[in-house]
N, C-alpha and C positions, 0 to 999 in steps of 0.2 A: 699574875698571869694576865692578857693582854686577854682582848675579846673574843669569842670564836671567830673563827676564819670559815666564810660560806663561800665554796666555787659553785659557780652553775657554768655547766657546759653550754655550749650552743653548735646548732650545724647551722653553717649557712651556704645558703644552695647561691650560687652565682652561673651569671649570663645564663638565666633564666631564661631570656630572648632566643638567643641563640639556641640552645636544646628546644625550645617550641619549634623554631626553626627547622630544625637539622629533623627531627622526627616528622615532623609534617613533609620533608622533604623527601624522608626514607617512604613514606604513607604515599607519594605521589608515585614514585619509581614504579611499584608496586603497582596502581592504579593503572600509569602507563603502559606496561607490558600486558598487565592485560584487555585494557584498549583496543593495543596493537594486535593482538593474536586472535580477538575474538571475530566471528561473520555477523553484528549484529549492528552495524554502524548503519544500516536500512533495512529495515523490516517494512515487509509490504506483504499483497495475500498470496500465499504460497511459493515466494523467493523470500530469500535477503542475502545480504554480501556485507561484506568488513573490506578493507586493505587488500589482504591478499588470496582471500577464499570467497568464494559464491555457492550458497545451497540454495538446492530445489525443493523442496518439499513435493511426498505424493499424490496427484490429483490436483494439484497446482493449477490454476484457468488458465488456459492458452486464448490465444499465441501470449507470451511472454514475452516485455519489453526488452530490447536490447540487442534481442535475435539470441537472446541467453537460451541455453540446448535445453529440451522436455524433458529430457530423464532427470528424473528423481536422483538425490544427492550433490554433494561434495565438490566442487572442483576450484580449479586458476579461476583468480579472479580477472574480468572482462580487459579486454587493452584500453579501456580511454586513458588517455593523457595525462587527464585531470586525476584519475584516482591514482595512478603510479607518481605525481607529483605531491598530491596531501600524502602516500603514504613514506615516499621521501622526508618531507617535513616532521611527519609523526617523530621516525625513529632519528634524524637527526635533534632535536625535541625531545626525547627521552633519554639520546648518549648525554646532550648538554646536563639536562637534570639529573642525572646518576654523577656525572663529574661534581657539578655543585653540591651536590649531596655528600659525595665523598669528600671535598675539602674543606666542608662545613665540620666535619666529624675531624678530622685531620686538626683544624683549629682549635675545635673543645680538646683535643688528647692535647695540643701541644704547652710546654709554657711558658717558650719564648716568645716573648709580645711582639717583637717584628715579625717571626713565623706567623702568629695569630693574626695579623695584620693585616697579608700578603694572602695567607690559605680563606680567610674572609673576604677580602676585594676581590680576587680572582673567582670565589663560587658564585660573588652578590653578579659579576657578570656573566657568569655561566648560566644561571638561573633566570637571568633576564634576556640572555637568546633564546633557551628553550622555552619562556614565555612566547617570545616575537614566533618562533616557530611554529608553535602549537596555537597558538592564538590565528595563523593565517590558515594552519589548517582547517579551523573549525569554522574559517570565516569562507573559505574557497570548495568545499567539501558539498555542503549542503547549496551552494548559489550555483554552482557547475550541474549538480544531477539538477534540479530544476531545470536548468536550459536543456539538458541532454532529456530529459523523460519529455521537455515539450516539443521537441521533435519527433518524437512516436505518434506514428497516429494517434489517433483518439482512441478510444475504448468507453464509446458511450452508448453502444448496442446497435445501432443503424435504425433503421427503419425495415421495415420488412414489405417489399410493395405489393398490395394486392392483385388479383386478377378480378378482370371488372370491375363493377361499381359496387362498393359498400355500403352507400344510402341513396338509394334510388327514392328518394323523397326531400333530398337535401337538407333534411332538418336539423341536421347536426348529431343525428343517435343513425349509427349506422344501423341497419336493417336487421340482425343480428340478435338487437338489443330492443329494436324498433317494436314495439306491438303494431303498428299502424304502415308499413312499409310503402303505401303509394299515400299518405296522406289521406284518403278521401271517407276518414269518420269513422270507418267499418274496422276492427279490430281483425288482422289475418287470420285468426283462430274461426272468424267469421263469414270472412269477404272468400266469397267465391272464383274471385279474381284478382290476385296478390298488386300484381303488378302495374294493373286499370289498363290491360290493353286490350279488351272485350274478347280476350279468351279465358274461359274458363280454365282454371287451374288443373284440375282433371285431364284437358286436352294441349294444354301449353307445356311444353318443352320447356320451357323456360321461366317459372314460376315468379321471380322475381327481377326480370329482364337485367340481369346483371350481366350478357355475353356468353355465361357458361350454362351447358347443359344440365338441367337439373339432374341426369343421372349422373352428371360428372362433379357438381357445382358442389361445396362442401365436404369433399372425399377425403382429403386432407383436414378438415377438421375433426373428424371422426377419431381416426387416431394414429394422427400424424400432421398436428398442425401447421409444423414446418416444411413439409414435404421433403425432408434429409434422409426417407429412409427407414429414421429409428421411428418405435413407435412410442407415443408420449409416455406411455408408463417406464420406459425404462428411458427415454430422454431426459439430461441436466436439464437442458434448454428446450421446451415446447415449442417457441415462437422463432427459436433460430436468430435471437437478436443479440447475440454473444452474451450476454448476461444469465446465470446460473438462475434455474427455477425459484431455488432456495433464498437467490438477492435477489429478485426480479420482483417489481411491486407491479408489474403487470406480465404475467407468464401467458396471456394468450394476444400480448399488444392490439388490446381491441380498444386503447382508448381507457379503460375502466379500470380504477386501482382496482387489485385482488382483494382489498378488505369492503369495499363496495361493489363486486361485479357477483353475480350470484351464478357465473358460467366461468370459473379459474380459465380453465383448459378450451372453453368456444367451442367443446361438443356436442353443443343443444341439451348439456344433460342437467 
């Protein structure tokens, strides 16, 4: 009798490459559709848009860039140029990579080597247009809103211009904030005549010569510091400087951040 006879089986997995390939390719497809369909391609405070959808979200801060409509929800996304052309590219980008993908697979099933050959060079350049494709969109997408958002006005709250003078001692602390408001030593809490024009404060109209009537003078800081109307307690904005109470590091624009001003609101209180 001759020696034993040992078979050892083996599997061997071939084009290895290829199936990392083809799977990762199937993994992009995927990825790209939903890309394409989502509204999250800009997120900003209370909009964002994708391709071909634009949401509002409710309470959104107006005016809104773009002349995009106030109601809340869903719609067409805006006509510029530039977005109907990157979303052009997207889905021309996405036909290429499903084609590559598909003759990627096409080549592992088949097993004639010229077929394999042929369904390989045709995906490897299917795959490298919807690269060029997708690769200009992501590159034209984000450099295009840039120029288109720097044409919106600005949205950096304005200024809000007062009436009269807000430091009638020019010391740089408006009157407000001032304990000493004509400068001359005497603390107002003190001085019998705020504004050193030898009328006693009792007989002066005009308590701090700022042009408005003391009965008139601070009416609107009471409560309504913007003068719009609403009154601060139920006002976003107190100071009317388009910036939300809630973001505003000065909500009564007196100059004084809100985490140092011991007067949020400028109602004397």
């Amino acid at each position: 009798m001759g020696a034993p006879q040992v078979t050892i089986e083996t599997i061997t997995v071939t084009r290895p490459l290829k199936v990392i390939a083809f799977t990762c390719c199937f993994i992009t497809v995927i990825l790209m559709v939903a890309a394409t369909s989502t509204a999250d391609w800009m997120l900003a405070e209370g909009w964002r848009e994708g391709l071909f959808m634009q949401c509002i979200s409710a309470g959104a801060p107006t005016p809104l860039p773009f002349d995009l409509p106030e109601e809340a929800g869903c719609g067409a996304i805006r006509s510029a140029s530039y977005v109907r052309g990157v979303a052009a590219l997207v889905i021309i980008g996405l036909i290429f990579d499903f084609f590559g993908t598909f003759l990627t697979g096409l080549g592992l099933r088949s097993t004639d080597p010229n077929k394999k050959y042929k369904y390989y060079r045709v995906a490897i350049y299917a795959l490298i247009l919807a690269l060029i494709a997708l690769l200009l969109a992501a590159i034209i997408y984000p450099v295009q809103f840039s120029k288109d958002l720097s044409n919106e006005p600005p949205k950096d709250g304005g200024i809000v211009q007062p009436d009269g003078d807000l430091d009638f001692d020019d010391d740089g602390i408006i009157d407000i904030a001032d304990p000493d408001d004509d400068n001359d030593g005497i603390l107002d809490e003190d001085d019998p005549d705020d504004d050193n024009d030898g009328i006693a404060d009792d007989k002066d109209d005009d308590d701090d010569n700022d042009g408005i009537p003391d009965d008139e003078d601070n009416l609107m800081d009471d409560d309504d510091l913007d003068g719009d109307g609403i009154n601060d307690d139920e006002d976003e904005d107190d100071d009317g400087d388009g910036i939300n109470d809630d973001e505003d590091d000065d909500d009564d624009n007196d100059g004084f951040l809100d985490d140092e001003d011991n007067d949020d609101d400028n109602d004397g209180i």
